[in-house]
Each structure stands twice: as C-alpha cells, then as structure tokens.
C-alpha positions as CSV (number, residue, x, y, z in Angstrom):
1,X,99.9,90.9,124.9
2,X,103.4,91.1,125.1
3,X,106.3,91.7,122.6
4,X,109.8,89.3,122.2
5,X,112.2,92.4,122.8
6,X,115.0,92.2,120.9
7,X,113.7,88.7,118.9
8,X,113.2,88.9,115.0
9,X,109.5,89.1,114.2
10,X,107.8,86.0,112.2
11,X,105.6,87.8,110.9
12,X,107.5,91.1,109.4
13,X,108.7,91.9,106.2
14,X,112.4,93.2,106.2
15,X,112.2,96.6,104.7
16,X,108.7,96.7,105.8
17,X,106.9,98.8,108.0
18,X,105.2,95.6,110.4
19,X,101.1,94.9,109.9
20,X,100.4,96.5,113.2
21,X,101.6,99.9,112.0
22,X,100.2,99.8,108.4
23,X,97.2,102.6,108.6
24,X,95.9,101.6,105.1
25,X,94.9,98.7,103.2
26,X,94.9,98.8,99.2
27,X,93.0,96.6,97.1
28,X,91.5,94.8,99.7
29,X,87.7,96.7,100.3
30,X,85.8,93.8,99.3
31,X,87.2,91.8,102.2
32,X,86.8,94.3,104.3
33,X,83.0,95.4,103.4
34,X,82.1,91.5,104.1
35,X,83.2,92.0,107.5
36,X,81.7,95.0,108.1
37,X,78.2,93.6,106.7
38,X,78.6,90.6,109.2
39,X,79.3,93.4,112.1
40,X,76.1,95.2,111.4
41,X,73.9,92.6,110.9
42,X,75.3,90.8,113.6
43,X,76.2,87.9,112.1
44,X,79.7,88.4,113.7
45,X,81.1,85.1,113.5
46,X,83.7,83.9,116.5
47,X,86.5,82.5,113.7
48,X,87.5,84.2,110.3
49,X,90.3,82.7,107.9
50,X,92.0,85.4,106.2
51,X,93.4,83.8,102.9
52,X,95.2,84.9,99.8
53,X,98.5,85.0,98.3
54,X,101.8,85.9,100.6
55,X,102.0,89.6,101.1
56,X,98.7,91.0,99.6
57,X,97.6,92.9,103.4
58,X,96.4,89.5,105.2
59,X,97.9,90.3,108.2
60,X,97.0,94.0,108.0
61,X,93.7,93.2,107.5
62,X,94.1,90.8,110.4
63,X,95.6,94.1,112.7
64,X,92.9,96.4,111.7
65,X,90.1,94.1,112.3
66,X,91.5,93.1,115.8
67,X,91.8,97.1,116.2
68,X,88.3,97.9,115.3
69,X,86.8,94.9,117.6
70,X,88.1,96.2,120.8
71,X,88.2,100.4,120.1
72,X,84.6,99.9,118.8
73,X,82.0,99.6,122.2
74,X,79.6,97.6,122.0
75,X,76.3,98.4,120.7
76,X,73.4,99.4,122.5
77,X,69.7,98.9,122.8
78,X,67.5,100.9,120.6
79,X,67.2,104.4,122.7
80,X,64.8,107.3,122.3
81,X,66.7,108.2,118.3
82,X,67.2,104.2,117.6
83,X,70.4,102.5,117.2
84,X,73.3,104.5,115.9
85,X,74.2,103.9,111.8
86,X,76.5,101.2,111.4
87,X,80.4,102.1,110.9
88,X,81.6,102.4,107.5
89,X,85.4,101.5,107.5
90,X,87.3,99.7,109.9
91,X,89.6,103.3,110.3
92,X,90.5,103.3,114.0
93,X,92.4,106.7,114.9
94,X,96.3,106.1,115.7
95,X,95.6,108.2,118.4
96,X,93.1,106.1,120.1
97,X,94.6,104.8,123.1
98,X,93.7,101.0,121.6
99,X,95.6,101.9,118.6
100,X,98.4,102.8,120.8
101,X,98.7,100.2,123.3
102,X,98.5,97.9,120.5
103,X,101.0,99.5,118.7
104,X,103.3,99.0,121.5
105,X,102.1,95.1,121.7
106,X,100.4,95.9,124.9
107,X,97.1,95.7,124.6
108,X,95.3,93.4,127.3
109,X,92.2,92.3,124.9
110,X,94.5,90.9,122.3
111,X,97.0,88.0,121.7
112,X,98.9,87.8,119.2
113,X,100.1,83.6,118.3
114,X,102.8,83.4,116.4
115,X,106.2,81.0,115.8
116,X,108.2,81.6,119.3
117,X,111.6,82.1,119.7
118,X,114.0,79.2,120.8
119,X,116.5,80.8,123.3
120,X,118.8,77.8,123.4
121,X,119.2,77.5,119.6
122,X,119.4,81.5,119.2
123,X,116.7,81.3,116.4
124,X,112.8,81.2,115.8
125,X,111.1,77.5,115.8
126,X,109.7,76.2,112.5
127,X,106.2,75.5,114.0
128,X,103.5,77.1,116.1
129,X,103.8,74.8,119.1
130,X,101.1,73.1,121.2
131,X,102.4,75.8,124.2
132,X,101.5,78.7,122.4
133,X,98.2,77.5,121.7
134,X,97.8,76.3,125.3
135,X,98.2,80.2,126.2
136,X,95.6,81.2,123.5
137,X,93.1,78.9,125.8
138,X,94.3,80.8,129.1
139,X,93.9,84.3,127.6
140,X,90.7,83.3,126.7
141,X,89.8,81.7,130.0
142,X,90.6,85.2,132.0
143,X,88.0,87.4,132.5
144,X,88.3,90.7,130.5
145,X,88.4,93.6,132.8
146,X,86.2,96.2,131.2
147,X,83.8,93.0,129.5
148,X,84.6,94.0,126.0
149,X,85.5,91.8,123.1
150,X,89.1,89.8,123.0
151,X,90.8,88.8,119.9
152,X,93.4,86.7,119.0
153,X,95.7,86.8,115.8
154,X,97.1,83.8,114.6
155,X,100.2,84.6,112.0
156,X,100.2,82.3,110.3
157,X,97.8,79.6,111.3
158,X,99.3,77.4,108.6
159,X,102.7,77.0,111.1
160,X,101.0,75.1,113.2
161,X,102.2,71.9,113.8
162,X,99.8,69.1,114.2
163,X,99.6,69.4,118.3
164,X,98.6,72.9,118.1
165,X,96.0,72.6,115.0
166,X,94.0,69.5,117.0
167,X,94.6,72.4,120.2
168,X,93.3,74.8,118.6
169,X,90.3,73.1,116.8
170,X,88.7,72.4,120.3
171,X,88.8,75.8,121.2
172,X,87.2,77.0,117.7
173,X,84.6,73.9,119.1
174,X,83.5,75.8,122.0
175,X,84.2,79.1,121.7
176,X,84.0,81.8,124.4
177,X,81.7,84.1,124.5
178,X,82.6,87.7,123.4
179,X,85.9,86.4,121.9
180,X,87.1,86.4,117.9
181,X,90.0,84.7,116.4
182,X,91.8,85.5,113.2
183,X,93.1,82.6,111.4
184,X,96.0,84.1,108.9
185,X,96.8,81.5,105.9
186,X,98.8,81.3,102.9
187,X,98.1,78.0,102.2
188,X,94.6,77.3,103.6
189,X,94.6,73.6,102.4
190,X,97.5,72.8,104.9
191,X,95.4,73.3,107.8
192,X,92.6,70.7,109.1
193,X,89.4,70.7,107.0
194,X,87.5,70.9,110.4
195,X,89.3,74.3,111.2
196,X,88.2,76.0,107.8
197,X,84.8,74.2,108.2
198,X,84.2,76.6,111.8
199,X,85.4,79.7,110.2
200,X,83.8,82.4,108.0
201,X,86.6,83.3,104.9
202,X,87.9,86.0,104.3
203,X,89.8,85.8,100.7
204,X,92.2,88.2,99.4
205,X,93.5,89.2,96.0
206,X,96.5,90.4,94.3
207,X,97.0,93.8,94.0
208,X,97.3,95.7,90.4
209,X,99.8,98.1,89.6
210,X,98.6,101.2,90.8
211,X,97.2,100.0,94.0
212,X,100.9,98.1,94.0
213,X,102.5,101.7,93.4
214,X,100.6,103.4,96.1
215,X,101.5,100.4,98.9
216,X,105.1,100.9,98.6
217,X,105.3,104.1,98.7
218,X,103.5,103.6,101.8
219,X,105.6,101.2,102.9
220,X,108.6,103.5,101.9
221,X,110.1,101.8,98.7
222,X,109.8,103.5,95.7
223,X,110.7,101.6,92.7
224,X,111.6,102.8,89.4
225,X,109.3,100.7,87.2
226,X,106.0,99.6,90.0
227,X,104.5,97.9,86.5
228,X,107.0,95.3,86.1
229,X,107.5,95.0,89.7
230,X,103.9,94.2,90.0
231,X,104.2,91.4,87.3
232,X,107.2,90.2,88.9
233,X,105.9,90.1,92.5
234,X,102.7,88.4,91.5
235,X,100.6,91.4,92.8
236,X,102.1,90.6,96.2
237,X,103.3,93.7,98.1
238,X,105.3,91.5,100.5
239,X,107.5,90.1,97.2
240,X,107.5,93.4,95.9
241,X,109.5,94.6,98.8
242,X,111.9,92.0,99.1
243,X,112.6,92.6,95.2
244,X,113.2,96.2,95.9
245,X,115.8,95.3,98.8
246,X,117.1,92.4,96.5
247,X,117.5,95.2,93.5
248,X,115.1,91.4,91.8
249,X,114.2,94.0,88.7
250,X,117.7,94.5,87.6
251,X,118.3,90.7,88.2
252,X,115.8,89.1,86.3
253,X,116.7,91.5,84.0
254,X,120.1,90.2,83.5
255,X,118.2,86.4,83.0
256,X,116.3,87.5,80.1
257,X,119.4,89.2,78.7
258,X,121.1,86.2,79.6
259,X,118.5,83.6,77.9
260,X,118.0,85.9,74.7
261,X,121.1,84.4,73.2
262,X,119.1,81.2,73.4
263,X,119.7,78.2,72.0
264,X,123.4,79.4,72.0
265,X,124.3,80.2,75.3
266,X,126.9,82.8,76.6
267,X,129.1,80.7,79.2
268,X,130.7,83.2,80.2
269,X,127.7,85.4,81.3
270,X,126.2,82.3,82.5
271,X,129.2,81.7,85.1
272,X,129.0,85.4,86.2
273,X,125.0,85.0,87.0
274,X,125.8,81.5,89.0
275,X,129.0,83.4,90.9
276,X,126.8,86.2,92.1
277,X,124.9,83.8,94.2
278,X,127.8,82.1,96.4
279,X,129.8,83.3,99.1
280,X,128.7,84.1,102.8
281,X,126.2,86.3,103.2
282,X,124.5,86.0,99.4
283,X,122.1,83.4,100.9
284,X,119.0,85.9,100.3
285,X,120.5,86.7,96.6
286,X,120.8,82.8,95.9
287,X,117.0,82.1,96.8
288,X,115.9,85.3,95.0
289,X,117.8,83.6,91.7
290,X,116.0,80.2,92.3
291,X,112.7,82.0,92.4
292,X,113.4,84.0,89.4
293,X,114.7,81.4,87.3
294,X,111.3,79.6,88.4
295,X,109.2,82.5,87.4
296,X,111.3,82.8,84.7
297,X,110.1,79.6,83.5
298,X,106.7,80.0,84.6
299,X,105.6,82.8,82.4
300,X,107.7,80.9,79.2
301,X,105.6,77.8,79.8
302,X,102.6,80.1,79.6
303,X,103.1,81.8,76.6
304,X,102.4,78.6,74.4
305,X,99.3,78.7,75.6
306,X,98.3,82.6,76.8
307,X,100.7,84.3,74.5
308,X,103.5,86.7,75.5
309,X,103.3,88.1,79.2
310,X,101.8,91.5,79.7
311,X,103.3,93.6,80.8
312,X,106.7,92.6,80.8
313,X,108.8,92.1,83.8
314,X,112.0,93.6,81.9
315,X,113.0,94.6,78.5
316,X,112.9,92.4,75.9
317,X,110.9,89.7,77.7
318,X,107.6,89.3,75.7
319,X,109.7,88.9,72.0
320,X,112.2,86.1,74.2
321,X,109.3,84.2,75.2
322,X,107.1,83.8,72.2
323,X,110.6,83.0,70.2
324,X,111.6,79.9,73.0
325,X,107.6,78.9,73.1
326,X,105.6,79.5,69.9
327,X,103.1,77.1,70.5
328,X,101.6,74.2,73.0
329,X,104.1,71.8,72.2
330,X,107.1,73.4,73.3
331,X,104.6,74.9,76.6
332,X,104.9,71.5,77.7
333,X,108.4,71.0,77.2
334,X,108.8,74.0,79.4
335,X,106.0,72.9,81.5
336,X,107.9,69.7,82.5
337,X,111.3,71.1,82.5
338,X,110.2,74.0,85.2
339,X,108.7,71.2,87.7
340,X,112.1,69.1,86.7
341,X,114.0,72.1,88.1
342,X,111.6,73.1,90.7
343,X,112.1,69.9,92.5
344,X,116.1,70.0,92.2
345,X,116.2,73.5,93.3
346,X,114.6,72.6,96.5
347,X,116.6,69.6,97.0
348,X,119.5,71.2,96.3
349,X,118.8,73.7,99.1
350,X,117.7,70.6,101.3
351,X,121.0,69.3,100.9
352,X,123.3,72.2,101.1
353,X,124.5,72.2,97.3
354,X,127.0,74.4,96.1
355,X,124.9,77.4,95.0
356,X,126.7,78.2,92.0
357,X,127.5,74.9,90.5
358,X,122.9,74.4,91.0
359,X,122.0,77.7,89.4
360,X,124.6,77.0,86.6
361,X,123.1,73.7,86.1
362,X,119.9,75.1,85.8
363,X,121.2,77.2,83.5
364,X,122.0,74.5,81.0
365,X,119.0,72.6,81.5
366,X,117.2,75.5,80.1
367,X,119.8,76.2,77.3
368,X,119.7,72.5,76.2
369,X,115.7,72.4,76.2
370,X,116.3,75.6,74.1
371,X,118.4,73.2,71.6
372,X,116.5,70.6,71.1
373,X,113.1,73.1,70.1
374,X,115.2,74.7,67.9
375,X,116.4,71.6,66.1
C-alpha cells in the first residue's frame, strides 16, 4: 500500500484527523461486537459492507477492522491449556509496528481503493475506475510474505463506476483464500444487488449528543453548543465538522432569524444572506446555505406531522416552526415546496447559476408559501 504524496485525500474530512489515525470509535460498539462474534466463532466472512449515514465512523471502523485482521496472528490449534479466550475489542496498540506502517500507508497486507488522482486534469476522478480495481485482483493474486491475512478497503464502494462494480463482483465470486474486503457505502442501493448479496452488513447509526461531544473533541473541534450541532449534523460527525469550519450554527441561525418575520419578509436581510454566498472562494459557504435552507425545510415539513424539532438547532426554532406548520395540511405544502427547491438547487449548481440570485429565489419561494398559509 502506497500513499498519493502531495494529492488531496477522497476519503478525508477537512479539519479532520483521517480514519487511519482515529484511535476510537463512538457510538458504534454494536457493529463492532458483530464482527468480533463472527471472528471468534469463525464465521469470518471474506466481504463486509460497512453502511450508514456520511460521517458516523464507517471508514474508521473500516481502518480498525483492517488493523486488527493483520496485527492479530492467527489462531492456533487447541494446545495443552486450550485455545486462548477470544479478543474483546478491536484496540490494536499505535505502537504496534502494523499500526505504524499503516499509519504511514505502508503496510504490505493492505490496499487501500479509492477515487485516483488525474495528473493531467490536476484534480481527483469522479469514479473508482476499472484500473484500480484491476490492481485490487493483483494484490490479491501476490503471495503474502509472512502467510497472514490481506485486506482491502474500498472508500467508498458506491464510486464505483459500472466497469469497476462488474470487476469487482467477480473477485467477491471467487475469493482468495485468507483475504477480506471492506466495502464502505453511503448509499448501499447504488451498488449491484449481487455485491450486497456476497457480503455480510455491517450497519451504522447516528451518533447522539454526547457521543457527538466526545468525537469532536477527539477530532479537535470544540463547538460551543454540541446539542444543536448534533441536530443540525444529523448525528453525523463528518457534517458536524464541516459545520464547525463553515461557523453552519451561526448561519442557520441567521435563517431562522431571517424566516421569523414570516409571512412578511425582511428584503433587506434576505439580500445580505444571498450576498454572503457569491464571490470567488465562497463556493463551500454557498453549498453549506443550499443544505441549510434544505434542512431548514426538512424539519418545518415535519413539524405538521411530529411536532416542533427537539432540540432545536438555534434559538427560536421550535416556536418558528409550529407557527409556519401547525398542522398536516400546510406539512405538505412544505413537503412539496422543499422537493420543488431541492431539485432547482441542484440544477442550479448543474448549470453554474448565479449563487445569489438561486439562494434569493429560494428565499421567496419560502416567503410566498408562508403568504398564502397565512391567508
């Protein structure tokens, strides 16, 4: 296994310490207690799909998996005191000279597949191509030196293009003996049905808040109010992070203050929100307002039906939303306006729209559905 020097990393977080050096996982011990059961009763099963939401520890659960699989020898036969107790945590010491290598993406037994970087257009490829795939099948054609296990990570298997998914199916077919692979997935129902069908699953959940809390101090971030950024993140640590670098509490902040006015709206304060998002280099601030003002509408369209959201995601949020959507009625309203705007947000993007001139449109979408429930 070999690192891109220099290249951006697919599979990293920005402002995040990478999978591969995350000691801990939080919230995640039923996952990994079915994995240890299948280790010790040695029903260790050649694929595993590691699913869940973006950013709840898929990939670190991927890492530490892969680490315990090669530090871990190989059980022996019953001796004169009988087989040694099973382990009880996938813990691998940082020390361990697996652990290390690793670290340093040099560990023989392991290969890690993931997008690849396009030297002539200066930037990493949309897909998981057929080539890396074709090396996955070489690594595991070689030999291990010592005859311990080799694993492969696959971040994120759902990349694939189709080339590479029919590539890698065959190899999940017949697979090598002594050899695991660790499918990663957000979005499991993108890949083939034959693919989930030869792995064992592996599902994660979100976090709650004080598992939240603890992961990003962990990770180094150390937000003001973890509670609402757990309800804004979705229990995903990954989101949670790019909210913190994003300063996303004190923005959506500013879009409940900005929709309390509702069904009058403040123009003014509604051109200042759209402005913040244009200009070179406030690309990451424009899509952190398109998902906002879709999450935004997300948890209205809800409250007709659940009731207020709790906890709140900022000041003031609950009393907004059961004011704009008392009742089932108007959840549907908002139900169809947020996949009305959902759509023209991303064809908007798609199309290189003037980022202001969208979110401001947006913006009086909302304030005219806001009208008409109030007349």
């Amino acid at each position: 296994m070999s690192g891109d020097e220099g290249h951006p990393e697919p599979d990293r977080v920005e402002g995040a310490p990478h999978p591969r050096d995350t000691a801990r996982l939080l919230g995640q011990s039923r996952a990994e207690a079915a994995f240890l059961e299948a280790y010790a009763t040695g029903r260790l099963h050649h694929g595993w799909l590691i699913t869940g939401p973006r950013g709840v520890g898929k990939a670190t659960l991927a890492w530490r998996i892969a680490r315990f699989l090669i530090a871990t020898p190989e059980a022996e036969e019953d001796g004169l005191f009988g087989a040694p107790p099973p382990p009880a945590s996938l813990d691998i010491d940082p020390q361990h000279p697996v652990a290390r290598r690793m670290a340093a993406l040099a560990e023989p037994r392991l290969q890690l597949t993931r997008r690849p970087y396009d030297e002539k257009a200066n930037r990493l490829k949309q897909d998981i191509t057929v080539e890396e795939i074709r090396k996955l099948k070489s690594f595991f054609q070689l030999s291990s030196a010592d005859g311990g296990r080799r694993v492969a990570i696959v971040d994120c298997a759902d990349e694939m293009n189709t080339s590479a998914a029919n590539a890698l199916l065959k190899l999940l077919e017949e697979p090598p003996a002594g050899c695991t692979i660790l499918l990663i997935a957000h979005q499991p129902a993108r890949l083939l049905p034959t693919i989930r069908s030869r792995c064992r699953e592996l599902r994660l959940t979100t976090l709650d808040a004080a598992d939240m809390a603890e992961a990003l101090v962990a990770a180094g971030a150390h937000p003001e109010d973890p509670v609402a950024l757990a309800a804004l993140s979705g229990g995903s640590v990954g989101e949670a992070i790019r909210l913190v670098n994003l300063d996303g509490l004190k923005s959506y902040g500013r879009l409940v203050d900005l929709f309390s006015t509702l069904p009058r709206l403040d123009r003014p304060r509604a051109l200042a929100l759209a402005e913040a998002s244009t200009g070179r280099g406030n690309e990451a601030k424009f899509d952190l307002m398109l998902g906002l003002m879709d999450l935004f509408l997300s948890r209205l369209a809800r409250t007709g039906v659940m009731g207020p959201p709790q906890p709140e995601a900022a000041p003031g949020e609950a009393a907004l939303m059961a004011r704009l959507c008392p009742d089932m009625g108007r959840a549907r309203k908002w139900a169809a306006l947020h996949q009305s705007l959902g759509a023209r947000a991303r064809h908007g993007q798609a199309v290189n729209l003037d980022p202001a001139a969208l979110v401001m449109d947006m913006v009086l979408e909302i304030s005219a559905v806001a009208e008409g429930a109030a007349a």
